[in-house]
PAMI-210646 format. One line per field, with one value per residue (C-alpha): x negated, y, z; residue in three letters; residue number from 1. Coordinates in Angstrom, 2 decimals, decimal comma. Example, Ala and Ser with C-alpha at 12.3 -4.5 7.8 and 13.67 -1.06 7.14 Angstrom:
% PAMI-210646
c1 c(-12,30  -13,67) $
c2 c(-4,50  -1,06) $
c3 c(7,80  7,14) $
r c(ALA  SER) $
k c(1  2) $
END
This chain:
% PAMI-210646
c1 c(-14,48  -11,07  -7,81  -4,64  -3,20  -1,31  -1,11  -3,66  -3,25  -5,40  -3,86  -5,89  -4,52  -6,11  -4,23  -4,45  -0,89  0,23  -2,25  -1,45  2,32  2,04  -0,06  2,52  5,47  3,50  1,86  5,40  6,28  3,83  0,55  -2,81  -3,91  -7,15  -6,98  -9,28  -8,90  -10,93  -11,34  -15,17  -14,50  -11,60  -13,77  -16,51  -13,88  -12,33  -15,54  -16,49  -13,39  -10,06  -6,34  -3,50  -1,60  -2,78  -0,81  -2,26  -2,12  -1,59  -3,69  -6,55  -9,92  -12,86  -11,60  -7,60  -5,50  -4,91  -8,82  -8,96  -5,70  -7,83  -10,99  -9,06  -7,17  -10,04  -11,90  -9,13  -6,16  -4,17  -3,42  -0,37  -0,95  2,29  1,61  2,99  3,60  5,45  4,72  4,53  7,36  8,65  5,88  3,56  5,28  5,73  2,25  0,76  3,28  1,98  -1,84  -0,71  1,23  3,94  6,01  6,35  7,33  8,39  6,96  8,49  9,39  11,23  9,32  11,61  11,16  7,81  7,26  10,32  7,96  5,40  7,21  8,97  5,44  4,12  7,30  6,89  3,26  3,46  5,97  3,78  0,62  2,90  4,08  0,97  -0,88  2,22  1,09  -2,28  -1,70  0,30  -2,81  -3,98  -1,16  -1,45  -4,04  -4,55  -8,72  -9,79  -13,39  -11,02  -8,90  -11,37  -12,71  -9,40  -9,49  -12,67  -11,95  -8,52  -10,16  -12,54  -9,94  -7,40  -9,67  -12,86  -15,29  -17,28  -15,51  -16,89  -15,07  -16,16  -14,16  -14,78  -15,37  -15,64  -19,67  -19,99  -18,76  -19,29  -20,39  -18,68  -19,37  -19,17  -22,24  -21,67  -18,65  -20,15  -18,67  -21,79  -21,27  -23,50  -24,01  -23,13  -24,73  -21,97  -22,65  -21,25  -19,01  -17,37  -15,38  -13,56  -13,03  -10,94  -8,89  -7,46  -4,32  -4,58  -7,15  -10,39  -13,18  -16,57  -19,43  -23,10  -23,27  -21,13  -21,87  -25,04  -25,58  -22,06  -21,96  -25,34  -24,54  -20,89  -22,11  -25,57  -26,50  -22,98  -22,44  -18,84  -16,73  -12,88  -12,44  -9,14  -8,47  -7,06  -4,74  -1,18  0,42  -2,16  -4,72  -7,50  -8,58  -11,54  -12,35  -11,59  -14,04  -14,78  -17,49  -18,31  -21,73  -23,84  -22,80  -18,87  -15,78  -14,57  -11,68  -8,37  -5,21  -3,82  -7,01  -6,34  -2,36  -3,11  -5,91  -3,36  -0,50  -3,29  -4,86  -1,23  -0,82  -4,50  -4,07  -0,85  -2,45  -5,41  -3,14  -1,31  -4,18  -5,55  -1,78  -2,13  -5,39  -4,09  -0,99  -3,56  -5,81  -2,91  -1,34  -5,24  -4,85  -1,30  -2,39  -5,25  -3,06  -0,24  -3,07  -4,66  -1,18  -0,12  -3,61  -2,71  1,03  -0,35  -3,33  0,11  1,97  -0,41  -1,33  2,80  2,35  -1,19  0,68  3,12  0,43  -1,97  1,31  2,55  -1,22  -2,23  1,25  0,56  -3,32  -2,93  -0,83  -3,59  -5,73  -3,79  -2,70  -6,07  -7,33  -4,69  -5,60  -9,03  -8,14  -5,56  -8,19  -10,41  -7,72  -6,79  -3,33  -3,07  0,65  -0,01  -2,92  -0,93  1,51  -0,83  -2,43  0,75  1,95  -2,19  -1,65  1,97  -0,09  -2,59  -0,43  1,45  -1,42  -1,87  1,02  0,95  -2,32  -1,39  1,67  -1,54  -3,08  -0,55  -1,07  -4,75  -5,38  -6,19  -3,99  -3,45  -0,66  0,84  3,79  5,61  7,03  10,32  10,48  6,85  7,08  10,09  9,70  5,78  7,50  10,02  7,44  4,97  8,11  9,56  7,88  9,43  13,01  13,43  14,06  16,62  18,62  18,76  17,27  19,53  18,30  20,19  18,13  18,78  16,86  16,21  15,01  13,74  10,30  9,30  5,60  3,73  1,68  2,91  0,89  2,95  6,22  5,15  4,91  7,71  9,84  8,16  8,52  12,42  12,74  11,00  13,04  15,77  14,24  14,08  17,52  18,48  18,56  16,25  17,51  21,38  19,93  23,02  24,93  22,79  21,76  19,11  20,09  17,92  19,86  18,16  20,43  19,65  21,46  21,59  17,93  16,84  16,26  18,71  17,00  19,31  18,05  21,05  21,22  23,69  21,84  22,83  22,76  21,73  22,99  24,80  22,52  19,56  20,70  20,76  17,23  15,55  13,39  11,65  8,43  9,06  12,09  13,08  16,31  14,00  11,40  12,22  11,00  7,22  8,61  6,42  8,92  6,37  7,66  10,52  8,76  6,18  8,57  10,09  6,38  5,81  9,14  8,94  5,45  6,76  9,69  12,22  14,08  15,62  18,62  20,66  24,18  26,68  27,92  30,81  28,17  24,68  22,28  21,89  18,74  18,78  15,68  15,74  13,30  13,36  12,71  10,23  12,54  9,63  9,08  12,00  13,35  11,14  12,11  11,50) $
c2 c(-6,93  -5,23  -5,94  -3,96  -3,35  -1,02  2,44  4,10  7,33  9,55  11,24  14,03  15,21  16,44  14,54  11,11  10,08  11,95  9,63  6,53  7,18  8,28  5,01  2,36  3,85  3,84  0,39  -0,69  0,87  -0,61  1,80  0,97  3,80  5,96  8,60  11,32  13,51  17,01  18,86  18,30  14,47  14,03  15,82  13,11  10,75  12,32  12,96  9,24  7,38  7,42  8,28  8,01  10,16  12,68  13,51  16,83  18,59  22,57  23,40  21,91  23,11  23,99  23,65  24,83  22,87  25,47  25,22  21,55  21,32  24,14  22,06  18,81  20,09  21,02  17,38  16,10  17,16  14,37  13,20  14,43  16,53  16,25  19,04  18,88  21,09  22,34  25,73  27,13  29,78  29,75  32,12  29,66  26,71  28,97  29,78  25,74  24,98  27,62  26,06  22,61  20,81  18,83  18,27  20,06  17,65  19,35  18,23  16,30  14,09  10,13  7,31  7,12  10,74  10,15  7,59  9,08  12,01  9,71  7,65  10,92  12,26  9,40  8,80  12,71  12,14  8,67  10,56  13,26  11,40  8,88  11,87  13,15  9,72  9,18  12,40  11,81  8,55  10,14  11,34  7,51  6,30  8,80  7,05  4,01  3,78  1,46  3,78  6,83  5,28  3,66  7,32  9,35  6,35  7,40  10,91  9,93  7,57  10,86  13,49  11,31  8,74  11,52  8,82  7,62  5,61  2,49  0,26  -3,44  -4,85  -8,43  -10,47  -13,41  -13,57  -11,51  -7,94  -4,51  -1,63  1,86  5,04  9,05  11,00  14,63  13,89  11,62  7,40  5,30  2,07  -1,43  -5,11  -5,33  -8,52  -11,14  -11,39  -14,67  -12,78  -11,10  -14,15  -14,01  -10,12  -11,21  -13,89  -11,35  -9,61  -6,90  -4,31  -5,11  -2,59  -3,62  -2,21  -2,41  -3,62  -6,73  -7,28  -5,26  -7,45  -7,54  -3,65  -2,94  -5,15  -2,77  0,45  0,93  3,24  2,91  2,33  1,50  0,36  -0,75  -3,22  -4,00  -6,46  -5,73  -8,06  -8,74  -10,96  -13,99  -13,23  -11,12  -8,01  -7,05  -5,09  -1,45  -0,03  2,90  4,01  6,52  7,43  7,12  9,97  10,73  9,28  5,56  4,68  3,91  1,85  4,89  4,97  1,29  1,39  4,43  2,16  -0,91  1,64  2,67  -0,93  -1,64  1,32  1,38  -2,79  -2,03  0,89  -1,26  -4,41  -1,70  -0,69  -4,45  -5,36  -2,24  -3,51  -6,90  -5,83  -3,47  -5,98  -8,28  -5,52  -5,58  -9,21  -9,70  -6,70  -8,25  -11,24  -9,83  -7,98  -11,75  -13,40  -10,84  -11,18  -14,93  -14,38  -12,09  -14,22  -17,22  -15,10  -14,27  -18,11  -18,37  -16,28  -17,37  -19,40  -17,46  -14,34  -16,18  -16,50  -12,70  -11,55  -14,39  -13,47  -9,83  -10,62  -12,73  -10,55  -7,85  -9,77  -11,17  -7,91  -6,27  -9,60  -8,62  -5,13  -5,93  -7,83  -5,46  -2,45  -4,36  -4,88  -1,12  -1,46  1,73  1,30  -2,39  -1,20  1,34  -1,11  -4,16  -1,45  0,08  -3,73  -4,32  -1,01  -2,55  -5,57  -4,00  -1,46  -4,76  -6,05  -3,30  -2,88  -6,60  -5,29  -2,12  -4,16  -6,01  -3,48  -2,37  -6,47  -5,73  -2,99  -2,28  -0,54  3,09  5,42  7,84  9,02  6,15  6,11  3,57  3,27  2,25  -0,15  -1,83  -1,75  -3,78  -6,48  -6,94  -7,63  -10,06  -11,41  -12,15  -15,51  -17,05  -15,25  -15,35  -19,27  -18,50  -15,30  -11,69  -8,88  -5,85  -2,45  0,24  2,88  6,83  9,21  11,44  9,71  10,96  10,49  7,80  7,70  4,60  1,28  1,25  -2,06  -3,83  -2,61  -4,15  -7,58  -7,30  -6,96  -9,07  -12,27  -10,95  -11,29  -14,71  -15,98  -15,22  -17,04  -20,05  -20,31  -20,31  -23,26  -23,11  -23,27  -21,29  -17,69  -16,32  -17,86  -15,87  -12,09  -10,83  -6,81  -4,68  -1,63  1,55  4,14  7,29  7,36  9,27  9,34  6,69  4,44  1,53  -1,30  -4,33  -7,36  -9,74  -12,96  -15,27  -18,35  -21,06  -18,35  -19,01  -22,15  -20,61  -22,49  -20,51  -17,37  -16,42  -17,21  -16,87  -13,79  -16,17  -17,36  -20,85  -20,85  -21,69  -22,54  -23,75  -26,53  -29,01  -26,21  -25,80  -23,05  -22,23  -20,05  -17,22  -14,93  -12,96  -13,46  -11,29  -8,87  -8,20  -7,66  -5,47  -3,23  -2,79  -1,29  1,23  1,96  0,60  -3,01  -6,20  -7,90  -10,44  -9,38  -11,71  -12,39  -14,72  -15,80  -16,00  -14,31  -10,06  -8,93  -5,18  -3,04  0,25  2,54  5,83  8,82  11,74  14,88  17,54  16,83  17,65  15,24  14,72  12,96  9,59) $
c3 c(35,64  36,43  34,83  34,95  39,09  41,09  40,47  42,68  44,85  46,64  49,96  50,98  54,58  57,75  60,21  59,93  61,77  57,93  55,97  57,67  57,30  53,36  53,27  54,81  52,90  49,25  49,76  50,19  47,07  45,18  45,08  46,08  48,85  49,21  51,97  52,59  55,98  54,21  51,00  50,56  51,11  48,33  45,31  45,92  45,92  42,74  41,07  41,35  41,08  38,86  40,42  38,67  41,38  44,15  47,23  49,01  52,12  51,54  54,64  55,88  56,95  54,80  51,10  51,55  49,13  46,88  46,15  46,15  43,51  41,17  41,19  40,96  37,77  36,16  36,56  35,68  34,36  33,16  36,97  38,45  41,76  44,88  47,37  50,56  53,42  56,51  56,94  52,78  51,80  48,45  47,17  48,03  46,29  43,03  43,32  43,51  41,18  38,68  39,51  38,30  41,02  39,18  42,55  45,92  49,27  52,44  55,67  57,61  55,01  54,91  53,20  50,66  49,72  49,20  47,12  44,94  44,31  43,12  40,74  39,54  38,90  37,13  34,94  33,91  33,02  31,80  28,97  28,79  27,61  25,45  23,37  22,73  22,01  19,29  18,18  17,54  15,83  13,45  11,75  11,62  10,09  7,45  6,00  4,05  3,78  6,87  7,50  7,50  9,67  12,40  11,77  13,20  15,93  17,27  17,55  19,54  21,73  22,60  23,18  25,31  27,34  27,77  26,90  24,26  21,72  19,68  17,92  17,17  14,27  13,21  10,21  9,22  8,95  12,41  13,50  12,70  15,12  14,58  16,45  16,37  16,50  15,78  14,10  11,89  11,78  12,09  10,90  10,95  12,25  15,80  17,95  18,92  23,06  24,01  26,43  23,59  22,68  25,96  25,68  22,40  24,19  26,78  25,76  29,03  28,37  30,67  32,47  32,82  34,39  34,09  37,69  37,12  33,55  32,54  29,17  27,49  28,87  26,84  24,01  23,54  24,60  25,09  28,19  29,54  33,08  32,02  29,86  28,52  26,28  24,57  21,92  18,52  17,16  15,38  16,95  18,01  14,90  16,46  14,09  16,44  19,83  20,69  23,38  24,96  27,50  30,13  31,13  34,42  36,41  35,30  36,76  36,50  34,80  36,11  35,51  33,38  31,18  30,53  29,98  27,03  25,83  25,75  23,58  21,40  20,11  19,32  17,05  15,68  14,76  12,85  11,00  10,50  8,69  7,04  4,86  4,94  2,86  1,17  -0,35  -0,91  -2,18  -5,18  -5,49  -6,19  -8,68  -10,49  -10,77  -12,13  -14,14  -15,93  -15,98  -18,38  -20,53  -20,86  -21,57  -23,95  -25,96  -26,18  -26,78  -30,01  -30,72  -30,79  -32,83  -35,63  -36,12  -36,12  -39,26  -40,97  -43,63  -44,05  -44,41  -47,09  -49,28  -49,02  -49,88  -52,32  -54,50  -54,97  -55,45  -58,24  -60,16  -59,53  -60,94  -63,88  -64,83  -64,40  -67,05  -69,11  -69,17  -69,30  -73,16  -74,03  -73,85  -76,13  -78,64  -78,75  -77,01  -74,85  -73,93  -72,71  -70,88  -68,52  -67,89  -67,05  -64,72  -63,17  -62,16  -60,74  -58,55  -57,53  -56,75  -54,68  -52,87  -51,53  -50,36  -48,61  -47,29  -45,51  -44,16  -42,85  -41,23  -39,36  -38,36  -34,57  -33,86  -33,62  -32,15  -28,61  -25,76  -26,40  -26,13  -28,60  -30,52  -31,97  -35,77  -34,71  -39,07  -39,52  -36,10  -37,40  -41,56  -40,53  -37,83  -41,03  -43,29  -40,82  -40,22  -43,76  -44,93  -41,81  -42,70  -46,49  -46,90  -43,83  -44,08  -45,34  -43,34  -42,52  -41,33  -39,56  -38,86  -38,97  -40,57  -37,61  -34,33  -30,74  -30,43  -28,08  -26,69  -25,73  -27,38  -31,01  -30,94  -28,17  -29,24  -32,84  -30,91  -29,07  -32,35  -34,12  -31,72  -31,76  -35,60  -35,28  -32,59  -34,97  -37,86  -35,59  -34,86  -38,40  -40,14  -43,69  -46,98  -47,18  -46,71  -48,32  -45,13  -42,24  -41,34  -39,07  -39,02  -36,48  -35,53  -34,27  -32,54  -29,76  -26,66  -23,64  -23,22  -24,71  -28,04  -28,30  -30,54  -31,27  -32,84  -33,81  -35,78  -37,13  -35,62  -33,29  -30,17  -26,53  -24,47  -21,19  -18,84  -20,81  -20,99  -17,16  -17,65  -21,23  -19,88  -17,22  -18,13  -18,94  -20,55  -24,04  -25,77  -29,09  -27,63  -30,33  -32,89  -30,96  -28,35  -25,09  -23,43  -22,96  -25,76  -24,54  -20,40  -22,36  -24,32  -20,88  -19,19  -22,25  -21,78  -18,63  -18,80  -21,51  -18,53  -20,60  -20,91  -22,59  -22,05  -24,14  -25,30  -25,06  -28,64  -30,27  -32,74  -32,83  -30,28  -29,77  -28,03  -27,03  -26,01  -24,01  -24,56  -22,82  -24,81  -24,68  -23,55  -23,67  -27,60  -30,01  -32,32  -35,95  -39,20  -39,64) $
r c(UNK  UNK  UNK  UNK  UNK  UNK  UNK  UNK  UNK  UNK  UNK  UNK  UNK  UNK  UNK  UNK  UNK  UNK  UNK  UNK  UNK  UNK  UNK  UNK  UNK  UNK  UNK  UNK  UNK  UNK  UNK  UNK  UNK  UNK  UNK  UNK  UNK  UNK  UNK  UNK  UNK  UNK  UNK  UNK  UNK  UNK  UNK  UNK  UNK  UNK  UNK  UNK  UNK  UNK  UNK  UNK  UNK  UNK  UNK  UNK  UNK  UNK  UNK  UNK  UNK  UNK  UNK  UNK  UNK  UNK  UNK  UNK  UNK  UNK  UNK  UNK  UNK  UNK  UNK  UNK  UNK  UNK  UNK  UNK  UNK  UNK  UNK  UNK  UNK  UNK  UNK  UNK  UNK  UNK  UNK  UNK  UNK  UNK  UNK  UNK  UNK  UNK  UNK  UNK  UNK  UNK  UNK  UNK  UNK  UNK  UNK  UNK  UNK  UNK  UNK  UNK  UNK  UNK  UNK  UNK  UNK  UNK  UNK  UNK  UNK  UNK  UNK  UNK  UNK  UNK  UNK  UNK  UNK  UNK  UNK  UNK  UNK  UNK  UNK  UNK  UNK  UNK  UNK  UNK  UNK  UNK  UNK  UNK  UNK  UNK  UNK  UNK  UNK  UNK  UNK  UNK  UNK  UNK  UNK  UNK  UNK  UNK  UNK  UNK  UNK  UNK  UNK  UNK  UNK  UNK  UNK  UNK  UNK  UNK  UNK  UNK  UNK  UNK  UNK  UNK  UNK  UNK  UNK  UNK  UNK  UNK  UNK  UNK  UNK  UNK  UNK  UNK  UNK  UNK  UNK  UNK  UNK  UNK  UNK  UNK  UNK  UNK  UNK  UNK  UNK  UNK  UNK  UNK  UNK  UNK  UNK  UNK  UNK  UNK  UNK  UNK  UNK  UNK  UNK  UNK  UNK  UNK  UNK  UNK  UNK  UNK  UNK  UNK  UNK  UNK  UNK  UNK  UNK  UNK  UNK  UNK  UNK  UNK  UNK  UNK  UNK  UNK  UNK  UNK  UNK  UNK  UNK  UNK  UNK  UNK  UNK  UNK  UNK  UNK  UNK  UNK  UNK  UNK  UNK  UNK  UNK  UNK  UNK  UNK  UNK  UNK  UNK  UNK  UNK  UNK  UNK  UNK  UNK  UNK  UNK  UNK  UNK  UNK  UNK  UNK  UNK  UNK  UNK  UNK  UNK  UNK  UNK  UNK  UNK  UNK  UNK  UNK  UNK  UNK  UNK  UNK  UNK  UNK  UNK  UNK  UNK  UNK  UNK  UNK  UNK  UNK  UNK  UNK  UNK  UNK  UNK  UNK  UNK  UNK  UNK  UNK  UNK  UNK  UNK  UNK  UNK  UNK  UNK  UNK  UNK  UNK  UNK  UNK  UNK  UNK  UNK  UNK  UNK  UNK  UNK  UNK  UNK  UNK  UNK  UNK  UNK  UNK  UNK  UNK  UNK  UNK  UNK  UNK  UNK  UNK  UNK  UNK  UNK  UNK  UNK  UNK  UNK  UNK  UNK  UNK  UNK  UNK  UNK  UNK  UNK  UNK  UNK  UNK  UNK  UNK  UNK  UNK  UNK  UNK  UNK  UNK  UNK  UNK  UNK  UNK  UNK  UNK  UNK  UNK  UNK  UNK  UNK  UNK  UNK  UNK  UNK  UNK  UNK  UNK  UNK  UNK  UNK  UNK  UNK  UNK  UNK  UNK  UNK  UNK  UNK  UNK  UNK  UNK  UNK  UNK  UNK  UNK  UNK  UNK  UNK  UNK  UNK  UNK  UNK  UNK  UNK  UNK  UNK  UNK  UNK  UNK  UNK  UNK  UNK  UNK  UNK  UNK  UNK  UNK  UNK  UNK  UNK  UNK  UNK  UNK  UNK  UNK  UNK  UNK  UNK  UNK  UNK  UNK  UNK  UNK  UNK  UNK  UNK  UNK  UNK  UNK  UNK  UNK  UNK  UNK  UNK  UNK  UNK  UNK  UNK  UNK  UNK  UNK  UNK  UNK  UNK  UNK  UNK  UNK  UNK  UNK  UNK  UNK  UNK  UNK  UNK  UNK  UNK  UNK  UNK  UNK  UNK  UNK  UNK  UNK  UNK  UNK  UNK  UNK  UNK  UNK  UNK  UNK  UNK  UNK  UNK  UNK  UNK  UNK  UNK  UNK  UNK  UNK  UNK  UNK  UNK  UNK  UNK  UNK  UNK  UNK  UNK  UNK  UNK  UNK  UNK  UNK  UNK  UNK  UNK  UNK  UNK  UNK) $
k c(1  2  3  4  5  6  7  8  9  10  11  12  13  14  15  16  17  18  19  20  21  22  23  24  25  26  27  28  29  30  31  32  33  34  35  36  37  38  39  40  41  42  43  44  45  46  47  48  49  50  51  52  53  54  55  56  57  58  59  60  61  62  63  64  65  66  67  68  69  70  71  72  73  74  75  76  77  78  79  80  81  82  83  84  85  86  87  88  89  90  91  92  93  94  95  96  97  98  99  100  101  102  103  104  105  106  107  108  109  110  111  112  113  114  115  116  117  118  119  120  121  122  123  124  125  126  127  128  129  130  131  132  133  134  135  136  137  138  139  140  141  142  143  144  145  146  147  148  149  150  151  152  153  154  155  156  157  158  159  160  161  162  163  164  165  166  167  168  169  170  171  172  173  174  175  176  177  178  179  180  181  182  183  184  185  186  187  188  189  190  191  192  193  194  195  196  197  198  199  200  201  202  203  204  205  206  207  208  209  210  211  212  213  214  215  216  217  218  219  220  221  222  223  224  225  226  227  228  229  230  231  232  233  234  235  236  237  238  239  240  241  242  243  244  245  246  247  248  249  250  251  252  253  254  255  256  257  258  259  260  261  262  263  264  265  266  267  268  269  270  271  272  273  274  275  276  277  278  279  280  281  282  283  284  285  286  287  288  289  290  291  292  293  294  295  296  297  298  299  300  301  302  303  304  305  306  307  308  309  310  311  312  313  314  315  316  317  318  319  320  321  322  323  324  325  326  327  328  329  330  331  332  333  334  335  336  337  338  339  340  341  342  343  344  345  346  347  348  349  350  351  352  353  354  355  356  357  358  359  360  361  362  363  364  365  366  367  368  369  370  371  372  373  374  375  376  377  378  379  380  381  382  383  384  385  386  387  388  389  390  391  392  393  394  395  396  397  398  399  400  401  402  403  404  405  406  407  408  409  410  411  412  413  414  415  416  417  418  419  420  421  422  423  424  425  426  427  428  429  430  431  432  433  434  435  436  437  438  439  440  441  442  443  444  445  446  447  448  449  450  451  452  453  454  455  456  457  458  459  460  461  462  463  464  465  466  467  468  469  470  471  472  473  474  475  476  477  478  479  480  481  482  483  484  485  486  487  488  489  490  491  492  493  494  495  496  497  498  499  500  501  502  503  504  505  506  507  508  509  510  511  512  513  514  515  516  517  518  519  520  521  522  523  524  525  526  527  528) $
END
């Protein structure tokens, strides 16, 4: 097992006073030294092993360096290549330059000089490879599914680490395997070494190889001679593992494999949470969702027992004169009386049509969820008449509505509520029994694309310590009178689905609740 050291460089030299001096003045600069005296030599070495920097010779015997930078660029290319020389002319330089060198060092060179070309290298190609990892995460932050997302990891983990990516994400019943085959994410139970555990206690990225750790090696990466293992995590909670592995026969990985693999579990764990609280935050939406659909079928289901009595004596009145004017018909057409007859029958149809009126008034409480073009004069003339058992004995009813409205589109049933617990909240703040003294008037005017809807009552109004509040769920200014202070939380729930709004006027007497619908601008105007 191998944790994050010092930078590591290759020097590649045919005289080994050169080596020896490159190595004294970079171990004092903080690199870790590997020297090779030939060509042939320093390809095994590179072939095998992982630099994050290689300082080379121009000439030498055998493979010239020219050769040896070629071949080393195409192995690997992410490594940055200083060339140095006494004897190259400027054609030369251009020429290793143009072949991938990133620096050129004239020999005989200081100590300082040299390891100033080195940690100019690495800071160039340090930026380099950030840039194009912030890059490539760019198309994992794009998305918000958590399989498309380990997905997109997979295939960045492949293009900028040249291994073979697998990423272990744990549960809470165990962990889940997922890897790339032919660009397909294969996902499924994954075996929980004991070793893991410790893997997800390090915060440093970690390499392991089969030789030192040939079970937790086969259990992450079967067939892998090596591996690096970095933990995902926000903050100290642990999301899972990010691994990937290189195959018997290709180079190790180095310290710069392992800082890209530490940059990248940062990013991937924050895209990963990201989509976790995206869920949560939907699943929470579903919830309070189905939450406001169950409180405003108990809010209606409250609000039709509010009006039961009341309901039996608006449809038992006009049923009994039916049917006493149908009996009466019924013995006038025996006795011959034709002009009785049509009158008897004219006040039974009267009769009837008001009892169908009181049921057609029902019928937006009941129905379900739906969304059409709303008639603002049948909406409001129906809430009036549900609503006026409760405000006869109390006040007069006053209606302000024009003729010509914008259409408004929504849930003619919800709106039908929301008036009607309006009009009742208004009945209950009027004393019974001087209706003469009180008005409830409901006021219907267009605006700047909108509906205004104004419910206002001569009542005993809204304390001030209420009224900051009344649309919280919770709140009522009537408890003495049976309130449960859901009714206008619900209106507002209501509204705001619709995109419009409530809000209580102030007012010198009584209370004034307006609503804010907006209007329907693609459908012109119609007759009420």
């Amino acid at each position: 097992m191998r944790s994050f050291g010092r930078p590591r460089v290759l020097v590649v030299d045919d005289e080994e006073k050169i080596r020896l001096a490159c190595e004294r003045a970079l171990v004092r600069g903080g690199y870790d030294v590997v020297h090779s005296s030939g060509g042939q030599e320093a390809l095994g070495l590179l072939e095998r092993d992982s630099f994050d920097a290689v300082l080379l010779d121009v000439r030498m015997p055998g493979i010239d360096g020219p050769s040896l930078l070629a071949r080393f660029r195409r192995s690997d290319p992410d490594a940055p290549c200083i060339v140095m020389s006494a004897y190259a002319d400027f054609d030369a330089v251009v020429e290793l330059l143009r072949e991938g060198a990133c620096e050129f060092v004239h020999k005989p060179f200081d100590a300082t000089g040299i390891v100033a070309a080195i940690d100019r290298a690495l800071a160039t190609t340090h930026l380099q490879v950030d840039s194009a990892l912030l890059a490539a995460t760019q198309t994992i932050f794009s998305s918000l599914d958590p399989d498309e997302i380990i997905r997109r990891v997979l295939g960045v983990l492949r293009s900028l680490l040249g291994g073979v990516p697998a990423a272990i994400v744990t549960s809470g019943d165990g962990a889940s395997a997922h890897r790339l085959a032919e660009e397909r994410m294969i996902s499924g139970p994954a075996p929980l070494p004991a070793g893991l555990f410790r893997l997800l206690d390090r915060r440093d990225p970690v390499i392991l190889t089969a030789v030192d750790d040939p079970a937790l090696v086969e259990a992450l990466a079967p067939g892998a001679s090596e591996v690096i293992a970095q933990r995902l995590a926000i903050g100290d909670r642990v999301l899972g593992l990010l691994v990937v592995a290189r195959q018997p026969g290709t180079r190790r990985f180095g310290d710069r494999d392992m800082r890209r693999m530490m940059m990248l579990a940062g990013l991937v764990a924050l895209a990963l949470d990201n989509a976790r609280l995206h869920a949560d935050a939907r699943e929470q939406a579903r919830k309070l969702d189905e939450a406001l659909d169950r409180l405003v079928a108990a809010e209606r289901i409250a609000t039709v027992a509010r009006l039961a009595a009341g309901l039996g004596h608006e449809i038992a009145n006009p049923a009994s004169a039916a049917l006493a004017h149908l009996e009466l018909a019924q013995s006038h057409n025996g006795a011959g009386r034709t002009e009785k007859v049509q009158e008897s029958l004219g006040h039974a149809v009267a009769g009837v049509q008001a009892v169908l009126d009181v049921c057609q008034a029902l019928g937006p409480l009941g129905a379900g969820k739906k969304e059409e073009a709303i008639d603002l004069h049948e909406v409001v003339e129906g809430a009036v008449l549900l609503a006026s058992y409760e405000l006869r004995a109390r006040a007069s009813v006053k209606l302000e509505i024009p003729h010509v409205l914008p259409v408004l589109h929504g849930d003619p049933g919800k709106l039908s509520q929301v008036l009607l617990n309006l009009l009742l909240n208004a009945a209950q703040a009027i004393p019974a029994g001087v209706p003469d003294a009180h008005t409830v008037t409901v006021t219907v005017e267009a605006a700047a694309g909108a509906v205004l809807l104004r419910v206002t009552d001569t009542g005993v109004g809204v304390p001030p310590d209420v009224a900051e509040r009344i649309f919280e769920p919770g709140t009522t200014s009537k408890a003495t009178a049976g309130g449960h202070g859901m009714g206008l939380a619900v209106c507002r729930w209501i509204l705001e689905e619709m995109r419009g709004s409530i809000r209580l006027v102030p007012a010198t007497r009584g209370a004034i609740f307006e609503v804010r619908l907006p209007t329907s601008p693609e459908i012109p105007a119609e007759p009420g």
